[in-house]
PDB file with SEQRES, HELIX, SHEET and CRYST1 records, atoms N, CA, C and O in Angstrom:
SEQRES   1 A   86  UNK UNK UNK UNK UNK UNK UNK UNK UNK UNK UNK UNK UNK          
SEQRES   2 A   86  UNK UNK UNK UNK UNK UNK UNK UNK UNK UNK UNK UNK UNK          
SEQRES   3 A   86  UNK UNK UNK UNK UNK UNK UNK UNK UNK UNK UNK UNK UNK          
SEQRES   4 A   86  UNK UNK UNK UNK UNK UNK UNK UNK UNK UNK UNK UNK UNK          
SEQRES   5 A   86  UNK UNK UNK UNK UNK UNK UNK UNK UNK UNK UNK UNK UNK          
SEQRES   6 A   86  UNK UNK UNK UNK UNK UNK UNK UNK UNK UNK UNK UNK UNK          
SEQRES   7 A   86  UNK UNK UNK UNK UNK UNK UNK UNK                              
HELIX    1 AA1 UNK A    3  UNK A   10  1                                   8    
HELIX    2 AA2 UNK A   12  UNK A   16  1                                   5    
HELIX    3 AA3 UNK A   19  UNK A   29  1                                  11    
HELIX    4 AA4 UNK A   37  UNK A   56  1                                  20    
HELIX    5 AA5 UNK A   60  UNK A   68  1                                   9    
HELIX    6 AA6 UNK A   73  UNK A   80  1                                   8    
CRYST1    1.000    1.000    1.000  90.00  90.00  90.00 P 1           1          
ATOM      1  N   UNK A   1       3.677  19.532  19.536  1.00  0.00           N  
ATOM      2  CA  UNK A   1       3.837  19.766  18.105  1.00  0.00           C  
ATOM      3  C   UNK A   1       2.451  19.744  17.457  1.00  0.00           C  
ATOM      4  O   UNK A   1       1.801  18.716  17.644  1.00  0.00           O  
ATOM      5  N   UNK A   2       1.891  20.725  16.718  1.00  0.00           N  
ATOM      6  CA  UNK A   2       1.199  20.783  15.783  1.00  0.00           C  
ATOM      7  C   UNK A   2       0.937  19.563  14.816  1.00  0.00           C  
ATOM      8  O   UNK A   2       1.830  18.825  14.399  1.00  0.00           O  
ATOM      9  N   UNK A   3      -0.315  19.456  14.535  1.00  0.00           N  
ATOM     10  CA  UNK A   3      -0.478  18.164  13.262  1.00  0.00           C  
ATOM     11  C   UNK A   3       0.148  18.119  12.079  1.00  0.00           C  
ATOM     12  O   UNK A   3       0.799  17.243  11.510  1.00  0.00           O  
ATOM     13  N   UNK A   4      -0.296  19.696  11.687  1.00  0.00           N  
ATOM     14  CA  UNK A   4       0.501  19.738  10.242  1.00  0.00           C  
ATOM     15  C   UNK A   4       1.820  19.403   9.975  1.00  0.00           C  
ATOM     16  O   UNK A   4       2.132  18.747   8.980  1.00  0.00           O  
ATOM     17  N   UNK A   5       3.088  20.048  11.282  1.00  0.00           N  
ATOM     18  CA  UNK A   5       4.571  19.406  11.311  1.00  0.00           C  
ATOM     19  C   UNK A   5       4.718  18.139  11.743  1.00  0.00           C  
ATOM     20  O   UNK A   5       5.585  17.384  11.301  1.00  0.00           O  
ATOM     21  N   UNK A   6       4.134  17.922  12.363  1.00  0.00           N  
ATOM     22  CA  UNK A   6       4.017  16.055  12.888  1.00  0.00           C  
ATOM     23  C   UNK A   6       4.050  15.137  11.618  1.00  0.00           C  
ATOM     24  O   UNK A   6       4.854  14.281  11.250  1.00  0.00           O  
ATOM     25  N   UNK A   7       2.894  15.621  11.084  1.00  0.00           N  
ATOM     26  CA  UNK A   7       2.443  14.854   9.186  1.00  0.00           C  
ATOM     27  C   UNK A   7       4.012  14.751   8.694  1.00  0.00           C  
ATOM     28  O   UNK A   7       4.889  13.899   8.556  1.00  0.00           O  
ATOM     29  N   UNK A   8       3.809  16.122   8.522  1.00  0.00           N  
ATOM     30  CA  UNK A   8       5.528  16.028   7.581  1.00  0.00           C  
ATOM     31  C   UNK A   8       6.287  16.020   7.586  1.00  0.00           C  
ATOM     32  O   UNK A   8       7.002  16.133   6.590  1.00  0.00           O  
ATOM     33  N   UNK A   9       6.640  15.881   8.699  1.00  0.00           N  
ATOM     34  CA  UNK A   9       7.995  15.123   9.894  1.00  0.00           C  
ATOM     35  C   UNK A   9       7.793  13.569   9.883  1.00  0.00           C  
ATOM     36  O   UNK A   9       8.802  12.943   9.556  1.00  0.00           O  
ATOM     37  N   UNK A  10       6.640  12.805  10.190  1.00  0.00           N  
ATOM     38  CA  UNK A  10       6.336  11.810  10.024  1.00  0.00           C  
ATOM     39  C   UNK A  10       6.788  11.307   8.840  1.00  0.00           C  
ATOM     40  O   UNK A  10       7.753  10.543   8.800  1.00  0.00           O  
ATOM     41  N   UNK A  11       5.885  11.838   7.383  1.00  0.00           N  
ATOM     42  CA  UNK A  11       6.090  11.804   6.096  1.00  0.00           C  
ATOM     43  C   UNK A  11       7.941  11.374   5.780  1.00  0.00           C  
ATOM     44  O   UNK A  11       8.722  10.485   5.440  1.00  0.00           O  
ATOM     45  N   UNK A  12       7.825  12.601   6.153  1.00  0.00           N  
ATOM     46  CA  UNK A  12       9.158  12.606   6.158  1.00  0.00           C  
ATOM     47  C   UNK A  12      10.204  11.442   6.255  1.00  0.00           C  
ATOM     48  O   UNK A  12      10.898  11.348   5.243  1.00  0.00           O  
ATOM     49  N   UNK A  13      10.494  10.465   7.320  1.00  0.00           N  
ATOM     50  CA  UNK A  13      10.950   9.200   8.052  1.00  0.00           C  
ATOM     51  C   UNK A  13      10.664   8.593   7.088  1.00  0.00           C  
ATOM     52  O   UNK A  13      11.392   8.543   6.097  1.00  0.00           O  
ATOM     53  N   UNK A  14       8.842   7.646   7.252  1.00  0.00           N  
ATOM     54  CA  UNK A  14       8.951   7.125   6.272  1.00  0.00           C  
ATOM     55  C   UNK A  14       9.315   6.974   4.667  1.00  0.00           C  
ATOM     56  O   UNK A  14       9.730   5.907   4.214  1.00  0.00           O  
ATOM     57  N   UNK A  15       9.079   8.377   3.696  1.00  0.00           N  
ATOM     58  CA  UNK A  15       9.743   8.366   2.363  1.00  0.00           C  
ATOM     59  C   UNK A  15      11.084   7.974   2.800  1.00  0.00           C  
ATOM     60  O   UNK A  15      11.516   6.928   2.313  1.00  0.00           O  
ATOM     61  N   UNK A  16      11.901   8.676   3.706  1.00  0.00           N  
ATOM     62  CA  UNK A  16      13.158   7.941   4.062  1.00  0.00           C  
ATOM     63  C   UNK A  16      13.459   6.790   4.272  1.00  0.00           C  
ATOM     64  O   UNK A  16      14.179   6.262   3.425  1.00  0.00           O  
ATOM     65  N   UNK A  17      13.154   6.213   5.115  1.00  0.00           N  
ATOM     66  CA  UNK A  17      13.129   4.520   5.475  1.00  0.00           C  
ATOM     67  C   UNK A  17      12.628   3.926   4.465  1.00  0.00           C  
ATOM     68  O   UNK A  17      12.389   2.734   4.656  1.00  0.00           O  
ATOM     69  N   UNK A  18      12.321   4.440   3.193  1.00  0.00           N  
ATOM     70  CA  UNK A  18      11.494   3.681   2.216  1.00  0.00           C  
ATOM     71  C   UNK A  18      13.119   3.148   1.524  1.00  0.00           C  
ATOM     72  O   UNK A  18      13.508   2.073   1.069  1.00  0.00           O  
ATOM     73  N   UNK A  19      13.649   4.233   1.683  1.00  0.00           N  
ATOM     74  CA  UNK A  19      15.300   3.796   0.607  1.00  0.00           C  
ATOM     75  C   UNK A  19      16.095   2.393   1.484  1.00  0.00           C  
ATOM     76  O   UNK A  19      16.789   1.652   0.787  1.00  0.00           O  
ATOM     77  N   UNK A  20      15.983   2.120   2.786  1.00  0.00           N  
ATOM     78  CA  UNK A  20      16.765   1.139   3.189  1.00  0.00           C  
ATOM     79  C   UNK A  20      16.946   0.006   2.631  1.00  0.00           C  
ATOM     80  O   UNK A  20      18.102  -0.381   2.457  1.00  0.00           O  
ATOM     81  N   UNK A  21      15.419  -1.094   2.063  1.00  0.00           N  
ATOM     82  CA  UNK A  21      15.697  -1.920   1.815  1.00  0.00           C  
ATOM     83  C   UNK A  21      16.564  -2.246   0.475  1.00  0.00           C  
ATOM     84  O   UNK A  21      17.184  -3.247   0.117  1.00  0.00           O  
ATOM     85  N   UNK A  22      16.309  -0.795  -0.187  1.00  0.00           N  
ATOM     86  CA  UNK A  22      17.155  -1.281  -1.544  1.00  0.00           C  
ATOM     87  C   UNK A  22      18.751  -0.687  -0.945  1.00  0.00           C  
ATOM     88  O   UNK A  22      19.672  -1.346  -1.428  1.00  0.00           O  
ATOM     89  N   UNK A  23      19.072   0.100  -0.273  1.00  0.00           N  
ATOM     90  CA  UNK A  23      20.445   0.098  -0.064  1.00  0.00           C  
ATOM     91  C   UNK A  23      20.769  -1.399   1.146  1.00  0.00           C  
ATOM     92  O   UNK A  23      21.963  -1.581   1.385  1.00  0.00           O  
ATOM     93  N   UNK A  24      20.104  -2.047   1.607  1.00  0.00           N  
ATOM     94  CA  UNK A  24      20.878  -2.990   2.311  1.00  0.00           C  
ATOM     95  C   UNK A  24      20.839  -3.896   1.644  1.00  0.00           C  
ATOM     96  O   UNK A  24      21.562  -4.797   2.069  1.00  0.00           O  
ATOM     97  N   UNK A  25      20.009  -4.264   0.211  1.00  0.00           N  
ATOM     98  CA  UNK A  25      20.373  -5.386  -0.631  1.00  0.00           C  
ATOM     99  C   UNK A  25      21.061  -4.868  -1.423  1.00  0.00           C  
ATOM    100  O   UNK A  25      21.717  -5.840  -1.798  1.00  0.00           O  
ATOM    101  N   UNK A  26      21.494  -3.864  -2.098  1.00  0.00           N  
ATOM    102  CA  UNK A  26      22.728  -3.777  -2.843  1.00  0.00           C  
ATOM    103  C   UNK A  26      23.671  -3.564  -2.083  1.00  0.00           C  
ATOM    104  O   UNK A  26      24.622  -3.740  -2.845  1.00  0.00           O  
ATOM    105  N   UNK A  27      24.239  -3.218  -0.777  1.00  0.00           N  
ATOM    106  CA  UNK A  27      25.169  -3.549   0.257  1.00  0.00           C  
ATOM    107  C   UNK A  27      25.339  -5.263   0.277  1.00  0.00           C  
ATOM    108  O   UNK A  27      26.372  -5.563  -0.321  1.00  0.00           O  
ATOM    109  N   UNK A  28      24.847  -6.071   0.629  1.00  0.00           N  
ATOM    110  CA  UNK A  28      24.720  -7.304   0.600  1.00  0.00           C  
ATOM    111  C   UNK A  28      25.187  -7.885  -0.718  1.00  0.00           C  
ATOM    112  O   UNK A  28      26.073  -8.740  -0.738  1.00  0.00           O  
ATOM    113  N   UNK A  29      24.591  -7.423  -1.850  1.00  0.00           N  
ATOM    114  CA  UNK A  29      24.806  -8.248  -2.834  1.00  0.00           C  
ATOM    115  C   UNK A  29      25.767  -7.685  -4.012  1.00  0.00           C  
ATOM    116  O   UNK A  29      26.065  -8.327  -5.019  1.00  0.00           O  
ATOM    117  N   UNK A  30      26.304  -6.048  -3.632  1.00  0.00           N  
ATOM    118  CA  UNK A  30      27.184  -5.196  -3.987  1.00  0.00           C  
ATOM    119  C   UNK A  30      26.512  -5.416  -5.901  1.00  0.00           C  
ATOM    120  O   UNK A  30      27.193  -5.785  -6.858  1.00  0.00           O  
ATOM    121  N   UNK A  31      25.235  -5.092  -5.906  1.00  0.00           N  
ATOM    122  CA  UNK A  31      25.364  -5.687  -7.383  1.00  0.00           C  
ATOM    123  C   UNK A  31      23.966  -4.217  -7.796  1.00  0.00           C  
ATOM    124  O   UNK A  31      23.176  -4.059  -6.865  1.00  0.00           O  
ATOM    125  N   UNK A  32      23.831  -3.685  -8.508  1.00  0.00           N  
ATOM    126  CA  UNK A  32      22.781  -2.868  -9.058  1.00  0.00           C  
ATOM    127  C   UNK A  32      22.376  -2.676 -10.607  1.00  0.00           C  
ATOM    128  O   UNK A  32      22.114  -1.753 -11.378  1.00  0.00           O  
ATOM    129  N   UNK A  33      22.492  -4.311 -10.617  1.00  0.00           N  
ATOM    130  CA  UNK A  33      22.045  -4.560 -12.179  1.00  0.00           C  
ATOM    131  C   UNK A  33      20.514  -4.267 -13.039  1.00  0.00           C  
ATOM    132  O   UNK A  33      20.168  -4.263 -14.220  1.00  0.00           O  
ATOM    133  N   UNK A  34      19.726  -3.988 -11.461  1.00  0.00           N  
ATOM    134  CA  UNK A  34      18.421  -3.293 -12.026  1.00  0.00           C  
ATOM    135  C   UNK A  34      18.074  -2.451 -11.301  1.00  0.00           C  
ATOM    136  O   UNK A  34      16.954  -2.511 -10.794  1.00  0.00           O  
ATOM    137  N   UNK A  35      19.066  -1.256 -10.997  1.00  0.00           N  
ATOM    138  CA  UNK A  35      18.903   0.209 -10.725  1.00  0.00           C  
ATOM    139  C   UNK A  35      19.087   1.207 -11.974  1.00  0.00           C  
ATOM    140  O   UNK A  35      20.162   1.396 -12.543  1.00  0.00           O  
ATOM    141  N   UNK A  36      17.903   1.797 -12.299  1.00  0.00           N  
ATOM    142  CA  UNK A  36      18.325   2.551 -13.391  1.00  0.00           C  
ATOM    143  C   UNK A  36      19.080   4.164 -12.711  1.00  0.00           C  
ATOM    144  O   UNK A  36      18.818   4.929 -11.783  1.00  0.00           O  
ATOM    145  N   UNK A  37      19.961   4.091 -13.637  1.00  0.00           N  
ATOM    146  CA  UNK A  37      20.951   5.295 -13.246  1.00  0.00           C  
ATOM    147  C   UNK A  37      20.381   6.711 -13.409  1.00  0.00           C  
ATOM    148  O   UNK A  37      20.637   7.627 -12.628  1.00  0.00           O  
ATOM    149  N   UNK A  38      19.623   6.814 -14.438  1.00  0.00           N  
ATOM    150  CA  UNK A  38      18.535   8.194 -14.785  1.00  0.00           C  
ATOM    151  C   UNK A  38      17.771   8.145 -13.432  1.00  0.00           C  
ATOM    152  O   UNK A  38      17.883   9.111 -12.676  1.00  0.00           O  
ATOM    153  N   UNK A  39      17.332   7.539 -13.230  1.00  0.00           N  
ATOM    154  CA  UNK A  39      16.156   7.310 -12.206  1.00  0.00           C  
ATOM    155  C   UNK A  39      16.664   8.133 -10.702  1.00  0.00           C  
ATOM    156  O   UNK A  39      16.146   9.132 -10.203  1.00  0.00           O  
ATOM    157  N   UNK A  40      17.990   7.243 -10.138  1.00  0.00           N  
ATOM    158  CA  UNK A  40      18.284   7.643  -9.128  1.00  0.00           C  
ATOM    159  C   UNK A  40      19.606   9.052  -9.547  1.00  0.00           C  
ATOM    160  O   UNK A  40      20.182   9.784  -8.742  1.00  0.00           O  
ATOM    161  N   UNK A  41      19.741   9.016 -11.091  1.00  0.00           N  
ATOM    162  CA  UNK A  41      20.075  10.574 -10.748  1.00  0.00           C  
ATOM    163  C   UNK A  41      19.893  11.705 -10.848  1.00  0.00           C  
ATOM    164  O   UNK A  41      20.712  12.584 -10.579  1.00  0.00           O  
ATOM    165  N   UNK A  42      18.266  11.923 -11.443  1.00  0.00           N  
ATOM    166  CA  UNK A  42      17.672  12.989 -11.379  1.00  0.00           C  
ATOM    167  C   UNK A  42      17.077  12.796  -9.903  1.00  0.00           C  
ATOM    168  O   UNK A  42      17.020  13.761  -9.140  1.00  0.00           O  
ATOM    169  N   UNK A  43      16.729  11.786  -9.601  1.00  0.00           N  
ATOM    170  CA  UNK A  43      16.115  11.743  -8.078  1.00  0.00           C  
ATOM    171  C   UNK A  43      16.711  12.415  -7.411  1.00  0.00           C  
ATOM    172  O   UNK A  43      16.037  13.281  -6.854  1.00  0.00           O  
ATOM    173  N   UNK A  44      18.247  12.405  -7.094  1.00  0.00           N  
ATOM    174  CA  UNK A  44      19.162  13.098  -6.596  1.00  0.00           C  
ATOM    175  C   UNK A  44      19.463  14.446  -7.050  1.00  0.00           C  
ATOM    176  O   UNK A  44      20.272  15.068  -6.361  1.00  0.00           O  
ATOM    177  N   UNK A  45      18.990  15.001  -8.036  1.00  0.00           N  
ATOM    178  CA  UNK A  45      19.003  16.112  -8.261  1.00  0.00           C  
ATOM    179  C   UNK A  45      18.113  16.810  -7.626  1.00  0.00           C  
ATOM    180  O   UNK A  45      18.406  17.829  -7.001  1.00  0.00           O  
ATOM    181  N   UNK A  46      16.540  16.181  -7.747  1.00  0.00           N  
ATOM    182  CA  UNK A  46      15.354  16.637  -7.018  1.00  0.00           C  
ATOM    183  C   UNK A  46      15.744  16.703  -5.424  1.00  0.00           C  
ATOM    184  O   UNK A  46      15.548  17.812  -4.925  1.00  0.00           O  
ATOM    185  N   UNK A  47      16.261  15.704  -4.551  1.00  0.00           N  
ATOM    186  CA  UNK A  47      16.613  15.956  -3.410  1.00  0.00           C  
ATOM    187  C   UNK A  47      17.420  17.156  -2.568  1.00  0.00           C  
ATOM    188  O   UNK A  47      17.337  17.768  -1.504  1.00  0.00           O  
ATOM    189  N   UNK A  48      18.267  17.075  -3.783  1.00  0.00           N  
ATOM    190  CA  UNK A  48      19.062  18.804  -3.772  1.00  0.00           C  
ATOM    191  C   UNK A  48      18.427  19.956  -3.955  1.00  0.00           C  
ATOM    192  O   UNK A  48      18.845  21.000  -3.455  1.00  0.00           O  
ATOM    193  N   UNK A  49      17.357  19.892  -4.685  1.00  0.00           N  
ATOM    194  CA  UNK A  49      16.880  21.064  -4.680  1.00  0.00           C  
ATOM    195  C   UNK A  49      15.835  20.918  -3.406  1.00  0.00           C  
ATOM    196  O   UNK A  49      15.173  21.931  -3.180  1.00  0.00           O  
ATOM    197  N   UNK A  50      15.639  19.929  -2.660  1.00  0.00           N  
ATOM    198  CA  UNK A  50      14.347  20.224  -2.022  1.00  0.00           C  
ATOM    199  C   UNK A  50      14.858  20.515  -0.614  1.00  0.00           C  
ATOM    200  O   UNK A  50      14.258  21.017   0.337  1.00  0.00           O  
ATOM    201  N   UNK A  51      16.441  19.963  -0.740  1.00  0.00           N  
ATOM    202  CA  UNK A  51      17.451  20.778   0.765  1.00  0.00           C  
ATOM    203  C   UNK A  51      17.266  21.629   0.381  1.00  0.00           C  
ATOM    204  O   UNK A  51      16.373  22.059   1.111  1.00  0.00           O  
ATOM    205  N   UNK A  52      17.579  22.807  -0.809  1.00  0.00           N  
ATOM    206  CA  UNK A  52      17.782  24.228  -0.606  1.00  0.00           C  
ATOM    207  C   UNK A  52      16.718  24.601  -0.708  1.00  0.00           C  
ATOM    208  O   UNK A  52      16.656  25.828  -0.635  1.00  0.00           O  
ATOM    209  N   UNK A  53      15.537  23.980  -0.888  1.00  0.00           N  
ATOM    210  CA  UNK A  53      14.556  24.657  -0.415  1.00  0.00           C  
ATOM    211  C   UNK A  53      13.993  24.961   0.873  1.00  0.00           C  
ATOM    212  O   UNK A  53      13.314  25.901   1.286  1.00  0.00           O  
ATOM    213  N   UNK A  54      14.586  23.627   1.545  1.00  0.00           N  
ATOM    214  CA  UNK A  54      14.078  23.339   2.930  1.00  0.00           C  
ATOM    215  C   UNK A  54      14.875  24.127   3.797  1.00  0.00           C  
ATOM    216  O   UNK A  54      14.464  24.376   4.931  1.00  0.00           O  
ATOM    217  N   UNK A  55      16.350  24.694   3.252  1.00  0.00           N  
ATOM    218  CA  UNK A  55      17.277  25.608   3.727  1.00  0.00           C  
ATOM    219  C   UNK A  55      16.585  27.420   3.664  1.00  0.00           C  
ATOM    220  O   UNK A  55      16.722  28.216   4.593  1.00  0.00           O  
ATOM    221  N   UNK A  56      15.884  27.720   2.387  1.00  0.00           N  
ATOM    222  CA  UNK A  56      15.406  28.436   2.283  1.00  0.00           C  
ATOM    223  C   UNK A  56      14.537  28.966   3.312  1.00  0.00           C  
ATOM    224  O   UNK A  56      14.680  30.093   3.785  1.00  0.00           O  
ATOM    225  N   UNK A  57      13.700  28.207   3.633  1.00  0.00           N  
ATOM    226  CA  UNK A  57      11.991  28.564   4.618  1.00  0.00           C  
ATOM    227  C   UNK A  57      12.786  27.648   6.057  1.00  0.00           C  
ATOM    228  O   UNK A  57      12.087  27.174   6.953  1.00  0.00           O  
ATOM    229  N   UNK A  58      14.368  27.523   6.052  1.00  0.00           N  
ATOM    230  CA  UNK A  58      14.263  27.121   7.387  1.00  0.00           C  
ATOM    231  C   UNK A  58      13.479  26.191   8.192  1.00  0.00           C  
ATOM    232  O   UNK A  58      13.116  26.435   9.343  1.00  0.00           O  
ATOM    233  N   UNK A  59      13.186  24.930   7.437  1.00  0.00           N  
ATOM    234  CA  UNK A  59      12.284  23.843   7.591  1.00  0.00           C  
ATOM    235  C   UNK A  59      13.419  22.338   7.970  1.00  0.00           C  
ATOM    236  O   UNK A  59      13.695  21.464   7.148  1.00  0.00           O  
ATOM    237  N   UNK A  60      13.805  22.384   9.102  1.00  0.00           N  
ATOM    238  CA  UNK A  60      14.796  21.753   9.403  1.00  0.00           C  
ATOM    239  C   UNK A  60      14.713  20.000   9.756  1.00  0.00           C  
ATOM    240  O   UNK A  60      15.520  19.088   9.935  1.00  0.00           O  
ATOM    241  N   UNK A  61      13.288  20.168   9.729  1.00  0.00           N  
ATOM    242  CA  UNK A  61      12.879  18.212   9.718  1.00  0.00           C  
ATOM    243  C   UNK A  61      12.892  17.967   8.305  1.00  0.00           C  
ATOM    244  O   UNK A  61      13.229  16.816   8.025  1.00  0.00           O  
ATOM    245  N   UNK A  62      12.536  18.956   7.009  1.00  0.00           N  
ATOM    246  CA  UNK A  62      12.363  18.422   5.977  1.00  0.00           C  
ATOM    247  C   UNK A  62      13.990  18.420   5.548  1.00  0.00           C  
ATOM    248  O   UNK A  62      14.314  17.400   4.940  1.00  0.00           O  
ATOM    249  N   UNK A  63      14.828  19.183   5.719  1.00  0.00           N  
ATOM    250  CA  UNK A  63      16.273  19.102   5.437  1.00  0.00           C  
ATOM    251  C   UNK A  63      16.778  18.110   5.694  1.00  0.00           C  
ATOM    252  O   UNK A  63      17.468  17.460   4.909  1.00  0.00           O  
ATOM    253  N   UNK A  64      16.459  17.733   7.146  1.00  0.00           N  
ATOM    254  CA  UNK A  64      16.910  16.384   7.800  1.00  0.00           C  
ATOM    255  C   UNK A  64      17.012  15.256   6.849  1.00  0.00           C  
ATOM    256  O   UNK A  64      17.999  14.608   6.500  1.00  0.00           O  
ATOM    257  N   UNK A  65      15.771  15.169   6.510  1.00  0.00           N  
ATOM    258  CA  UNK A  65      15.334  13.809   5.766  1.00  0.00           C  
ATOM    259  C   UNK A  65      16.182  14.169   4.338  1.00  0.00           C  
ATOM    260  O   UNK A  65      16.979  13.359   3.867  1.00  0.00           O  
ATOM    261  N   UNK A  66      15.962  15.242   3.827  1.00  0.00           N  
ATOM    262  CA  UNK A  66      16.588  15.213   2.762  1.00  0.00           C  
ATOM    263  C   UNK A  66      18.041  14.733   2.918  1.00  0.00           C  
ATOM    264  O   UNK A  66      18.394  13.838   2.150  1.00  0.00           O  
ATOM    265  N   UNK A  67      18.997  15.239   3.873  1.00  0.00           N  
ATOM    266  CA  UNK A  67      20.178  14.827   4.090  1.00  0.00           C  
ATOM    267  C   UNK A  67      20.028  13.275   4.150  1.00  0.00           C  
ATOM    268  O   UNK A  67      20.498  12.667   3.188  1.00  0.00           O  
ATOM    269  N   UNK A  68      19.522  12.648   5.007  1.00  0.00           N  
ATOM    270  CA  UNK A  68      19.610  11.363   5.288  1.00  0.00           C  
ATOM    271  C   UNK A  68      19.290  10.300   3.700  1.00  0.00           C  
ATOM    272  O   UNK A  68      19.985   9.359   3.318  1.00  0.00           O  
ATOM    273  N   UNK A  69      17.977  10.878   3.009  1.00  0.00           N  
ATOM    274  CA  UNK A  69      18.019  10.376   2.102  1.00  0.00           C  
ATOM    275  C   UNK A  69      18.480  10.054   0.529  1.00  0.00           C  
ATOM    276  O   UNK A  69      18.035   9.066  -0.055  1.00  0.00           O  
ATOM    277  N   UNK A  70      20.167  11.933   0.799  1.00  0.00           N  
ATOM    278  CA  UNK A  70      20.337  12.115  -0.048  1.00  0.00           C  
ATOM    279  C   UNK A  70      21.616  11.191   0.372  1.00  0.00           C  
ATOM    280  O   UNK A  70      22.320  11.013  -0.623  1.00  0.00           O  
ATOM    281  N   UNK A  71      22.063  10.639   1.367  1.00  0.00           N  
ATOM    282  CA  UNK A  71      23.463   9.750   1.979  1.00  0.00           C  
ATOM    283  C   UNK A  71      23.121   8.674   1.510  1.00  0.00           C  
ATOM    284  O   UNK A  71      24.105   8.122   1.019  1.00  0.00           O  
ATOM    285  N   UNK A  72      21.859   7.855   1.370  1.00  0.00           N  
ATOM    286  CA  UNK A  72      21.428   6.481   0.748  1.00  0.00           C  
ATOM    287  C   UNK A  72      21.334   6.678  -0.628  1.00  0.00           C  
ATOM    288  O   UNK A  72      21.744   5.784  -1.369  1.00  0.00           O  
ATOM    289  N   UNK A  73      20.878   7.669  -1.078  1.00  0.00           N  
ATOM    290  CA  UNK A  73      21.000   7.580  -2.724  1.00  0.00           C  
ATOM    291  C   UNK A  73      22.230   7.645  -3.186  1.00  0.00           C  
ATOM    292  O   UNK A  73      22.608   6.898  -4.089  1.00  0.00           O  
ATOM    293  N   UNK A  74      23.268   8.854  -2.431  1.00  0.00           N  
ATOM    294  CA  UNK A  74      24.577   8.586  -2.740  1.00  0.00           C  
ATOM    295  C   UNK A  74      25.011   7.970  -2.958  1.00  0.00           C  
ATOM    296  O   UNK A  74      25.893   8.080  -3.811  1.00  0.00           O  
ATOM    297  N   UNK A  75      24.654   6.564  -2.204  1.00  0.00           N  
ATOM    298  CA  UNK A  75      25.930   5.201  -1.582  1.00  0.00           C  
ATOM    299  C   UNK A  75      25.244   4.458  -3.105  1.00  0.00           C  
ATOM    300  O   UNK A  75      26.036   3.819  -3.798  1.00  0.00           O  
ATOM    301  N   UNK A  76      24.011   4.557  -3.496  1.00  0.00           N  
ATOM    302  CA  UNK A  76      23.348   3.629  -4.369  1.00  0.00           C  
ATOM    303  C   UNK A  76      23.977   4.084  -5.670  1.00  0.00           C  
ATOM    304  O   UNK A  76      24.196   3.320  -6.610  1.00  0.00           O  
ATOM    305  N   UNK A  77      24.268   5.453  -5.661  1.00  0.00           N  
ATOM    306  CA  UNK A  77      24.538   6.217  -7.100  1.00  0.00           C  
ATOM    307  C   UNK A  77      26.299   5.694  -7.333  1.00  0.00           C  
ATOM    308  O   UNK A  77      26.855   5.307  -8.361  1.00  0.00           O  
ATOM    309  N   UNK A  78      26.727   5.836  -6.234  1.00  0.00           N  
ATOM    310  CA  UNK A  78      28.200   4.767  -6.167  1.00  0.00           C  
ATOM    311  C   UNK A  78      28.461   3.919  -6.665  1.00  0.00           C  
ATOM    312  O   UNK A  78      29.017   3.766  -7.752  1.00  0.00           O  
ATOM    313  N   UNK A  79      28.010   3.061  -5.768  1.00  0.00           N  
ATOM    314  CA  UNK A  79      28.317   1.650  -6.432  1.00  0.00           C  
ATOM    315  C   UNK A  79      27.561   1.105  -8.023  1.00  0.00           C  
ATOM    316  O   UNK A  79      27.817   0.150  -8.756  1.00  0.00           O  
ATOM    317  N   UNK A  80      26.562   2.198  -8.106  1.00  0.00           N  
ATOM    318  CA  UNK A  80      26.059   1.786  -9.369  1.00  0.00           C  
ATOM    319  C   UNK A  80      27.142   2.423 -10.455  1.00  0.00           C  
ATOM    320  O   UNK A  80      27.644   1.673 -11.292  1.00  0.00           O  
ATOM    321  N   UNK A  81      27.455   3.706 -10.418  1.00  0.00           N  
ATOM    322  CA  UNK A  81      28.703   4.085 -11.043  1.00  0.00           C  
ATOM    323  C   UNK A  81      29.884   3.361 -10.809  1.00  0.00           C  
ATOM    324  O   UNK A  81      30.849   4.027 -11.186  1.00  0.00           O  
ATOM    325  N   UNK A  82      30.061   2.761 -10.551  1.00  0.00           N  
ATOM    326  CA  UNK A  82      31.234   1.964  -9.975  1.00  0.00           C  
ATOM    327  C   UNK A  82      31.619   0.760 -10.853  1.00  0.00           C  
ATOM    328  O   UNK A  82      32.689   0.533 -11.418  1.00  0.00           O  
ATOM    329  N   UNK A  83      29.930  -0.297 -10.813  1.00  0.00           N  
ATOM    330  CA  UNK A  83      29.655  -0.982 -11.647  1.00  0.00           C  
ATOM    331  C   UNK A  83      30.081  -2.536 -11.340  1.00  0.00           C  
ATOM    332  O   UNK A  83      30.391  -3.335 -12.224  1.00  0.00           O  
ATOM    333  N   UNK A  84      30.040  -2.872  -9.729  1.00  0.00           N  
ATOM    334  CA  UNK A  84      30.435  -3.704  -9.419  1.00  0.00           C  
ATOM    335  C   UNK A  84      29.196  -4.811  -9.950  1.00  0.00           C  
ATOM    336  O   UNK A  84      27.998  -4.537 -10.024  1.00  0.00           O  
ATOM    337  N   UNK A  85      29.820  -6.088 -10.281  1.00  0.00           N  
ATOM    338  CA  UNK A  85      29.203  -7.412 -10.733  1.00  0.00           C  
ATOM    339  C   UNK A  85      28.236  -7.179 -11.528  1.00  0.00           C  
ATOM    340  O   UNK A  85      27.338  -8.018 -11.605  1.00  0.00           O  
ATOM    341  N   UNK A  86      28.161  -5.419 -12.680  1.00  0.00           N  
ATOM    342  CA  UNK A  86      26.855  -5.443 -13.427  1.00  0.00           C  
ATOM    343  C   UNK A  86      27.529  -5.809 -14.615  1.00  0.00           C  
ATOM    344  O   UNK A  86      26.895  -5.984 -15.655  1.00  0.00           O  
TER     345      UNK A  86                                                      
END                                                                             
């Protein structure tokens, strides 16, 4: 593999793995009393567009991540809509 796809394949993982710790403490503590809802739902808007972009140019590590990181924002955008113990 090339450097340049390595980078942003790499890149990639980590911005991803960056979302775990806040989805396994609001899993744990089922509570998202200081998640702002604007925040993670334009975020999630941006993620959507950056699958169909990544769908576009056929860039299938950056899709990846987008999928994966658009399943953790989901679960966060949930339960924050949800509104458990806020």
């Amino acid at each position: 593999m090339d450097f340049i796809p390595m980078l942003g394949t790499i890149a990639g993982i980590v911005s991803t793995l960056s979302f775990l710790p806040q989805v396994f403490k609001i899993w744990r503590t089922q509570s998202t009393k200081d998640i702002s809802l604007g925040m993670y739902s334009l975020y999630s808007l941006g993620l959507l567009l950056w699958g169909l972009y990544a769908l576009m140019i056929e860039s299938w590590p950056l899709l990846m991540t987008e999928i994966v990181t658009g399943v953790m924002t989901g679960y966060i955008l949930m339960i924050k809509l949800k509104g458990l113990k806020d």
